[in-house]
N, CA, C and O of each residue as an XYZ file, in Angstrom:
260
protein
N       0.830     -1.188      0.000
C       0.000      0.000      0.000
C       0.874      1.252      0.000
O       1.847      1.273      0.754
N       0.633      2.189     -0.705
C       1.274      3.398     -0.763
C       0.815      4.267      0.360
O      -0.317      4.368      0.833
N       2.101      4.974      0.746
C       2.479      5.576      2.126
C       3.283      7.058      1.113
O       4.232      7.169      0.338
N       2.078      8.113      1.788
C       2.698      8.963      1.846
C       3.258     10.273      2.492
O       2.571     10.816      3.357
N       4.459     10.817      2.133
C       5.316     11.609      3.440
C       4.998     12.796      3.625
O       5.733     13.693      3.211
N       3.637     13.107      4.399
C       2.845     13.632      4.966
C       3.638     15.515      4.963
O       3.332     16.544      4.361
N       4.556     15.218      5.808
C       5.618     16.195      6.294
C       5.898     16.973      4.899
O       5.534     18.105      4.579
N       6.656     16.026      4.167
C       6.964     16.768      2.927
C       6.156     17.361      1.436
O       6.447     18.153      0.540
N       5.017     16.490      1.767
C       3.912     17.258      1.222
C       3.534     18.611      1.318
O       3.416     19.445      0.421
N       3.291     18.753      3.018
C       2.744     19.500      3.521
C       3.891     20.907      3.085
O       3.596     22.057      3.410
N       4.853     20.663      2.520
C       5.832     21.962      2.212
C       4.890     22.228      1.145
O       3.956     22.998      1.370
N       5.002     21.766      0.187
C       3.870     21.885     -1.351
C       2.963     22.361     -1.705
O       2.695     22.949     -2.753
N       1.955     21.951     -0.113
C       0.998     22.287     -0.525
C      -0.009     21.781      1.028
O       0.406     20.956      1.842
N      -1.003     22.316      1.106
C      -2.029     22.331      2.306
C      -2.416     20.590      2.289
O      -2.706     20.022      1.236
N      -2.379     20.060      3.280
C      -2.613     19.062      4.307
C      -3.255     18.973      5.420
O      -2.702     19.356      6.451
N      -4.401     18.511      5.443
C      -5.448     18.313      6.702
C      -5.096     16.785      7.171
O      -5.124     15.754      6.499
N      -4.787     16.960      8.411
C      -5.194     14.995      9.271
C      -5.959     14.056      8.575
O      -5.681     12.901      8.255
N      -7.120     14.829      8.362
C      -8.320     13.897      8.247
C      -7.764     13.560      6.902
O      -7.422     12.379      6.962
N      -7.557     13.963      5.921
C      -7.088     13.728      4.994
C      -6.730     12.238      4.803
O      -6.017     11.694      5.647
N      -7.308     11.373      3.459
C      -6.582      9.920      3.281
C      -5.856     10.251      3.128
O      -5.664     11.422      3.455
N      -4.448      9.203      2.259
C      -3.564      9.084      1.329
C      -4.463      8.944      0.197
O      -4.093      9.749     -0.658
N      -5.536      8.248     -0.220
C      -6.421      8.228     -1.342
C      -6.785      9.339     -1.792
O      -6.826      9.564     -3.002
N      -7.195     10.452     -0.629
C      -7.880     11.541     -1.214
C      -6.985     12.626     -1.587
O      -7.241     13.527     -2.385
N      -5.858     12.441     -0.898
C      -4.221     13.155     -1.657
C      -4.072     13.103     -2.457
O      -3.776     14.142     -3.047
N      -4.143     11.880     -3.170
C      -3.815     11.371     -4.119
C      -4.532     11.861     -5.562
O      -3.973     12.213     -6.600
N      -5.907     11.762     -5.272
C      -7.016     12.879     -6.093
C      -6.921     14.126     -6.268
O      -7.255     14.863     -7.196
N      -6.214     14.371     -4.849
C      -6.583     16.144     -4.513
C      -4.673     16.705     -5.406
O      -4.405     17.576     -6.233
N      -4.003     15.919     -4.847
C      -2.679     16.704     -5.456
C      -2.613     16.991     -7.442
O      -1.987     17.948     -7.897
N      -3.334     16.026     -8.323
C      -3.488     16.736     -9.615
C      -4.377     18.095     -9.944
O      -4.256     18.931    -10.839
N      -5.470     17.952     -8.676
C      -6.222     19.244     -9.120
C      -5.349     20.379     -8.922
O      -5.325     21.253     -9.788
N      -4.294     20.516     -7.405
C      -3.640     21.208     -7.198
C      -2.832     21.138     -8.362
O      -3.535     21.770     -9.151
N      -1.827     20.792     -8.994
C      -1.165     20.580     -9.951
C      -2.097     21.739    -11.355
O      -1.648     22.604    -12.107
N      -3.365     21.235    -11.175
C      -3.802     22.371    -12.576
C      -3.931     23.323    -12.061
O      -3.463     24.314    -12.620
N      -4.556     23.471    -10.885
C      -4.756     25.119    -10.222
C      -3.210     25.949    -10.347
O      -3.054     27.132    -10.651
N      -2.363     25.144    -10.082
C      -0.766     26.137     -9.856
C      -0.614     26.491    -11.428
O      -0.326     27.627    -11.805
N      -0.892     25.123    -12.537
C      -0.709     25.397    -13.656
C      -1.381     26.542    -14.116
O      -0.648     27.473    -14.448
N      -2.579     26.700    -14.218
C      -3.291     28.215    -14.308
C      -2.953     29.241    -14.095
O      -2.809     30.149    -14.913
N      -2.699     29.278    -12.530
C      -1.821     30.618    -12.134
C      -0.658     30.783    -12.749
O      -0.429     31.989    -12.841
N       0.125     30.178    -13.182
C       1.368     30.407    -14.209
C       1.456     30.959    -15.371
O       2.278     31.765    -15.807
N      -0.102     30.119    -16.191
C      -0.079     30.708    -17.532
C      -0.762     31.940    -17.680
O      -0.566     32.688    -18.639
N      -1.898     32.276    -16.368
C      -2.107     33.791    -16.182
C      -1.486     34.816    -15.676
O      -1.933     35.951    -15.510
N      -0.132     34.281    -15.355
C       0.459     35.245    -14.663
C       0.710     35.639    -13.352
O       1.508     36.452    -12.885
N      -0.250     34.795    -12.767
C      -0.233     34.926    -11.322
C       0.534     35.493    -10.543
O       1.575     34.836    -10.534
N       0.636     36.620     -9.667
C       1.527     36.672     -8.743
C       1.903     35.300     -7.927
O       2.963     34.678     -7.857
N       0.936     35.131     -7.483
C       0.969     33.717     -6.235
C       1.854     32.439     -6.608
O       2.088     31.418     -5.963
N       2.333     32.927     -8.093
C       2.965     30.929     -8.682
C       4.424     31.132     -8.385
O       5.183     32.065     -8.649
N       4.590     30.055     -7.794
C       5.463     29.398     -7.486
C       6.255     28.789     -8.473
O       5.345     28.128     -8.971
N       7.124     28.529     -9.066
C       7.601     27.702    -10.208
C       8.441     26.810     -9.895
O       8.664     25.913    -10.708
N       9.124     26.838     -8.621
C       9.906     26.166     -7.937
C       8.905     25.094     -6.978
O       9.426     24.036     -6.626
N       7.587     25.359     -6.598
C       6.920     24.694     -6.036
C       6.103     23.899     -7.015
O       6.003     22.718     -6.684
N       5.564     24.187     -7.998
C       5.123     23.582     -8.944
C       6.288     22.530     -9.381
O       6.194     21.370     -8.978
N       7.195     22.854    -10.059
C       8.167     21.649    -10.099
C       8.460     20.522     -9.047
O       8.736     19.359     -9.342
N       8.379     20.941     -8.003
C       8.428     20.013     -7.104
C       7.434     19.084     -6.646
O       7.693     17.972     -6.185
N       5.978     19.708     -6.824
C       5.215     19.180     -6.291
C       4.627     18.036     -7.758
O       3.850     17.114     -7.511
N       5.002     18.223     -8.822
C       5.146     17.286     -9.780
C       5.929     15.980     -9.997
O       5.566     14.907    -10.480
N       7.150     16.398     -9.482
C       8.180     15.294     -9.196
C       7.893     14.661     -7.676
O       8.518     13.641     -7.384
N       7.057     15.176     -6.789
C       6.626     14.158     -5.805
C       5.542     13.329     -5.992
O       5.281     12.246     -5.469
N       5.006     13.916     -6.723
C       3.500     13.365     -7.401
C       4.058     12.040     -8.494
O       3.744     10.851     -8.433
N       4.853     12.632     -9.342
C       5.323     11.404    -10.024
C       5.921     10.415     -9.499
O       5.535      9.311     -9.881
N       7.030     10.462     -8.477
C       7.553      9.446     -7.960
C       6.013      8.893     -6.919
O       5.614      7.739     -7.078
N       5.515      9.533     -6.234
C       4.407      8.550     -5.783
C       3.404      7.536     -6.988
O       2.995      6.388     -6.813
N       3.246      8.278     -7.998
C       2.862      7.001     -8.969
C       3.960      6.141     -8.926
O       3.840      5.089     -8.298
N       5.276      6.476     -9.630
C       6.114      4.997     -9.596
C       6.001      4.562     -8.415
O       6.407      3.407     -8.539
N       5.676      4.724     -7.163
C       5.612      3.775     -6.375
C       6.742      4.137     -5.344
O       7.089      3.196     -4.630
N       7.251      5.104     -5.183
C       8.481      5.653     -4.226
C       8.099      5.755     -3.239
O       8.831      6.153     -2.333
């Protein structure tokens, strides 16, 4: 079963307790388009360094890391 590192998420991006790992798991691509949006509009708020990251944690949790 996939286990994920709660702690280092939580740098990325907002994390509640109640929270599954299942519903992370759902919830971190929406985040992923929301940051994407703010980027291509310009956003003050984007991060580009957080967006990269929070992609490459997202991906290695699919492979299974």
């Amino acid at each position: 079963m996939l286990q994920i590192d709660r702690q280092a998420l939580s740098l990325l991006m907002p994390v509640w307790p109640h929270e599954t790992d299942a519903e992370l798991m759902a919830i971190i691509p929406k985040t992923l388009a929301a940051m994407r949006r703010r980027g291509l509009d310009g956003n003050w708020a984007y991060d580009k360094a957080r967006h990269a990251n929070l992609l490459a944690f997202y991906e290695a949790l699919k492979r299974g890391r």
